[in-house]
N, C-alpha and C positions, 0 to 999 in steps of 0.2 A: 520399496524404495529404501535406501542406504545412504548414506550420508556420503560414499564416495560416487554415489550417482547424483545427488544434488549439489554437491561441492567439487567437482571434478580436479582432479590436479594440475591438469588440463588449463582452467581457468586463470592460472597465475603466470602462465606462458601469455596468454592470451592479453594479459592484462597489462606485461611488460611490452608486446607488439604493440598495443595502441598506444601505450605511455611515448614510445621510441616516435610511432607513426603522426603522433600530436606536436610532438620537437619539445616535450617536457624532458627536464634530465630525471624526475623520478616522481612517483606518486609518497604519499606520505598519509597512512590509512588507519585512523585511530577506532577506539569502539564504534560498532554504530552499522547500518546496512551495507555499506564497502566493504567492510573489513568481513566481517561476516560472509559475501558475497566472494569475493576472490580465495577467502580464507578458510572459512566454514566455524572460525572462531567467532565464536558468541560471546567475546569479552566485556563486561560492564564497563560503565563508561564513570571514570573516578578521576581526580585529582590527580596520581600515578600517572606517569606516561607508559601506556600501551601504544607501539606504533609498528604497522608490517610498512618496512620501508622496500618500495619496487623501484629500484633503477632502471631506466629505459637499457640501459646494458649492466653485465654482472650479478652476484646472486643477490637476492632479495633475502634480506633479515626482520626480524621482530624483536622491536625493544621489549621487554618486560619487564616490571618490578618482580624482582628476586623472590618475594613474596607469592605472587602471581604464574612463579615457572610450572609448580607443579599443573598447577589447570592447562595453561597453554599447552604444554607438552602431553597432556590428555585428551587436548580438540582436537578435530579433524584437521587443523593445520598441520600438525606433526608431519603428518603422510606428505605435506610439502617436500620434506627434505631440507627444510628452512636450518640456518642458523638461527636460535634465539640466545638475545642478545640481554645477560638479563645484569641489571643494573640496584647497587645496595640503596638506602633510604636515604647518605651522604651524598651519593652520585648526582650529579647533573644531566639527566637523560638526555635533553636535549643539544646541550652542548657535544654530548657523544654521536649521537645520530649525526650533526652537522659537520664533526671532525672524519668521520666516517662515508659522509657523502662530499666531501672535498670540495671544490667551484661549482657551484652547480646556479644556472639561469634562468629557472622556470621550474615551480615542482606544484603537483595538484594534491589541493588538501582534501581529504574526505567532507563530504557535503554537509554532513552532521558531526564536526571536531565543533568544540568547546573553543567558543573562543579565546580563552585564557592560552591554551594551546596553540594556537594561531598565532597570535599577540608573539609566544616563547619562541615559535621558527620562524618568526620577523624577525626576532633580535637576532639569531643565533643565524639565520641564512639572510643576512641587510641587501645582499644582492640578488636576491632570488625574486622575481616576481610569485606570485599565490594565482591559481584558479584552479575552478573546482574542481575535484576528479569526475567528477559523473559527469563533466564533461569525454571523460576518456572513458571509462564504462557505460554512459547510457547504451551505446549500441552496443554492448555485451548483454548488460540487464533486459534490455526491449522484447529482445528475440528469447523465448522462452523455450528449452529443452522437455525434448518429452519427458525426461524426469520432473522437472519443474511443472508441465503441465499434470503431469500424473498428482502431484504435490498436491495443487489450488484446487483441483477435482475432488481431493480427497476432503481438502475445506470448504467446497462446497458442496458437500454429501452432509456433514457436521453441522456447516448453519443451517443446512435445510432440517434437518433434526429440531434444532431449536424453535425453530419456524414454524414446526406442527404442533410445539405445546402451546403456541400463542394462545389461539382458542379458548385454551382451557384456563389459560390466567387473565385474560383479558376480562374484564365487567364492568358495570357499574357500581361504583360506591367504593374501590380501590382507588388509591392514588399513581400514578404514574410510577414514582418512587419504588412503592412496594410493588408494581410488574416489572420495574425495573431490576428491581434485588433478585426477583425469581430465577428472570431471563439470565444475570451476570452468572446465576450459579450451574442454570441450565448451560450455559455455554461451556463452561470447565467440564461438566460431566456429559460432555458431548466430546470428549476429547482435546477440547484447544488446551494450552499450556497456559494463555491469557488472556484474558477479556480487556481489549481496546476500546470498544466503544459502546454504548447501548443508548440510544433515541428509542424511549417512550413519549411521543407527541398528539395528547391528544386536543379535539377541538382547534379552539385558535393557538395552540401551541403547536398544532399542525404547519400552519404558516411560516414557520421559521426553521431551514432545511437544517442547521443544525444544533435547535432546542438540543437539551438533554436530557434529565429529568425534572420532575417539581413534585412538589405535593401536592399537587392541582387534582382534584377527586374527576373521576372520570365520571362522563355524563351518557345519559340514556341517550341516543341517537347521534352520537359523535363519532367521526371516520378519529381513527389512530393510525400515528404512520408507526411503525418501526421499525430502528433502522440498526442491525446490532454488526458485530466482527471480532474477530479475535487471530492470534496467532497458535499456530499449532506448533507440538516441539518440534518441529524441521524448522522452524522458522519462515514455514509461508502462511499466505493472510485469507481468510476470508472476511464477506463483505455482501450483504443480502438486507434491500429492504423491501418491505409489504406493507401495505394496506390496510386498515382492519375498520371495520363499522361495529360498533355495541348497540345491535338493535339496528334498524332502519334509518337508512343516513339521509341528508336533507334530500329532495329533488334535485337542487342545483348541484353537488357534490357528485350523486350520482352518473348524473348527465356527463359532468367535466370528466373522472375519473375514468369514462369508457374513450374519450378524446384520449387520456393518456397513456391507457393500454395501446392503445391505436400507435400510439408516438413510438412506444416503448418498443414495441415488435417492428413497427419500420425502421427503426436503427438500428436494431439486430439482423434484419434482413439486409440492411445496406454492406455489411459488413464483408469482406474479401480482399483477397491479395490489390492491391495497388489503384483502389480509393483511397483518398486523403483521410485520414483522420476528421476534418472539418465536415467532410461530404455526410459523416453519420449524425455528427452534430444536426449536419440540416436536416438529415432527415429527418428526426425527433421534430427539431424546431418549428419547420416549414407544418406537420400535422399540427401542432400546437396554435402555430398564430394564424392557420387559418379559419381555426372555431374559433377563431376572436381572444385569446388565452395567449399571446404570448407574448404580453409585458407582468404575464406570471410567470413563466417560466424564465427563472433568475440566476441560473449556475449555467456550468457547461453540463454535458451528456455523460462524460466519463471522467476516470481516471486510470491509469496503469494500477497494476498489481500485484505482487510479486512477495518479498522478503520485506514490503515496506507497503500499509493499505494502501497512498497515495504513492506512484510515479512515473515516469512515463509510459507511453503516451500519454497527454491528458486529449482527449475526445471533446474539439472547442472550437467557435470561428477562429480563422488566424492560425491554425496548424496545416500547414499540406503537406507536413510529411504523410509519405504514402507506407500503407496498412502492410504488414507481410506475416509471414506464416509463422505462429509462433507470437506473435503480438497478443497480449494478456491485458484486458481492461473492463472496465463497471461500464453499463449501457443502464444511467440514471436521469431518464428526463423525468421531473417536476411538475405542479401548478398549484400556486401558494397563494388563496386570496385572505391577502392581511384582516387580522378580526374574527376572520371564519373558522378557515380550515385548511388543508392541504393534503397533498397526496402526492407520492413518489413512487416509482416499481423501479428496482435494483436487479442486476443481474448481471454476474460476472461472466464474460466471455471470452475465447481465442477464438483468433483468423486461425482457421487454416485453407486449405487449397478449395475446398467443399464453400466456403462460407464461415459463419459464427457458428460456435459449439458453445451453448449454454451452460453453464456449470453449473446453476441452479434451478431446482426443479419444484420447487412449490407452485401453488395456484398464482397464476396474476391477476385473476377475475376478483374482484372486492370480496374479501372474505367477511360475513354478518354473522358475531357471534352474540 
């Protein structure tokens, strides 16, 4: 994969159609997962106004601080064909982007701009209404490219890597902490570019789906969930959790945990072209609260995942948008009883025409080390 296969140039045509097709006069797309996404720029997100300005008509430009040309003019936005638009340290960026986008009555702001930035094209555009852009990309982001898909496959080859040293750090008489340290390093030398999250929970810190770390000493007969992810240099996510017992885990645990493998693999199975999103939610669900378990199972089923761990779809009651090929998301039902313990099975998947395609391939069976 290539960066011109993951960032197409393509996408920035596409991106001014739905701005046009929404009745926004332009998108306004500062650091952060839009920008990146349309862009392929990976601009840090500062004080400096960085913005790829898309007019629903006309060329699309990218403000930059002066400072910041040389990068920009090194990302894969170059290959846009973009004017960039670059402004000295006296300039008023914003007042120039607004002199430059003329009357305009509606423009979407990137989901993740700073709101100081927001605040600055309120003053500077007083007539414009604000909403979100990923109102205007979610259906570009949703629908995931076989390069995209080749991407998340390739981060879920990486966590599952990290997955099989569990075993070997995981004990009694370590603190959460220090498996956690391991695990953050195991994840870089597994190739991600950054470690996003790492859940070491063991015992009743099982309970709480998103504990993080503690120094809590890990106990003889305790399930551990963990739940780790990182970004890889392309900029897509993985996202894998497991199981783990130190030793033989209680009776009741056991018991529950085969309930939730059970949950886990029916929502995978429910997965295909034009079921609701909600439909897989139930079907997790519905295996859960009929073993009596589900005013423990307390999140939704999924999340989308892409260039950003969490986004759409999210996999939840209350969603019927329908599933299509190409759709990218976590299949994570829960059972968390406060006090105790708890247990999760994570597993990122795509619709395609077949059904769910698994991108993670470690054991779901309770792993006893």
């Amino acid at each position: 994969m290539t960066s011109s296969d993951l960032y197409p140039v393509s996408r920035l045509a596409a991106a001014q159609e739905a701005t046009a097709k929404a009745g926004l006069d332009a998108l306004l797309l500062t650091p952060g997962p839009d920008l990146r996404y349309v862009s392929g720029y990976d601009a840090k997100p500062q004080e400096r106004l960085t913005c790829l300005v898309v007019p629903a008509s006309g060329e699309a430009y990218m403000m930059v601080p002066r400072l910041e040309l040389p990068a920009a003019q090194a990302s894969p936005a170059a290959r846009l064909g973009l004017e960039f638009v670059a402004w000295d340290e006296t300039d008023d960026p914003y007042a120039i982007a607004a002199a430059r986008l003329g009357q305009v009555a509606k423009v979407g702001l990137a989901d993740r701009m700073w709101a100081m930035a927001s605040l600055r094209f309120r003053e500077v555009l007083p007539k414009a209404g604000q909403v979100l852009a990923g109102s205007v990309l979610r259906e570009l982001r949703m629908r995931k490219s076989p390069a995209e898909v080749a991407a998340l496959r390739q981060a879920g080859e990486a966590i599952d890597a990290v997955h099989r040293q569990v075993p070997d750090l995981l004990r009694a008489g370590r603190t959460e902490r220090e498996v956690g340290r391991d695990l953050a390093e195991a994840i870089l030398a597994s190739g991600h570019e950054t470690v996003d999250f790492v859940i070491v929970a063991a015992g009743p810190n099982g309970a709480s789906p998103h504990h993080d770390v503690s120094d809590r000493v890990i106990q003889a007969g305790e399930p551990v969930v963990v739940d780790i992810g990182g970004q890889l240099h392309n900029g897509y996510c993985s996202d894998s959790t497991r199981t783990y017992s130190v030793g033989e885990p209680p009776a009741e645990f056991a018991a529950y945990y085969e309930v939730l493998r059970r949950a886990q693999d029916a929502a995978c199975r429910a997965v295909r072209p034009g079921v609701s999103c909600e439909s897989i939610d139930a079907a997790a669900r519905d295996v859960i609260a009929e073993a009596g378990y589900g005013d423990h199972f307390i999140h939704r089923t999924g999340h989308g995942i892409g260039i950003e761990t969490h986004e759409e779809p999210y996999i939840v009651a209350g969603n019927g948008e329908a599933m299509e090929t190409g759709f990218a998301f976590s299949v994570e039902p829960g059972i968390y009883l406060a006090g105790r313990h708890g247990a999760r099975i994570e597993d990122i998947v795509v619709c395609t025409e077949d059904g769910a395609e698994r991108l993670n391939h470690t054991p779901r069976e309770l792993v006893i080390v």
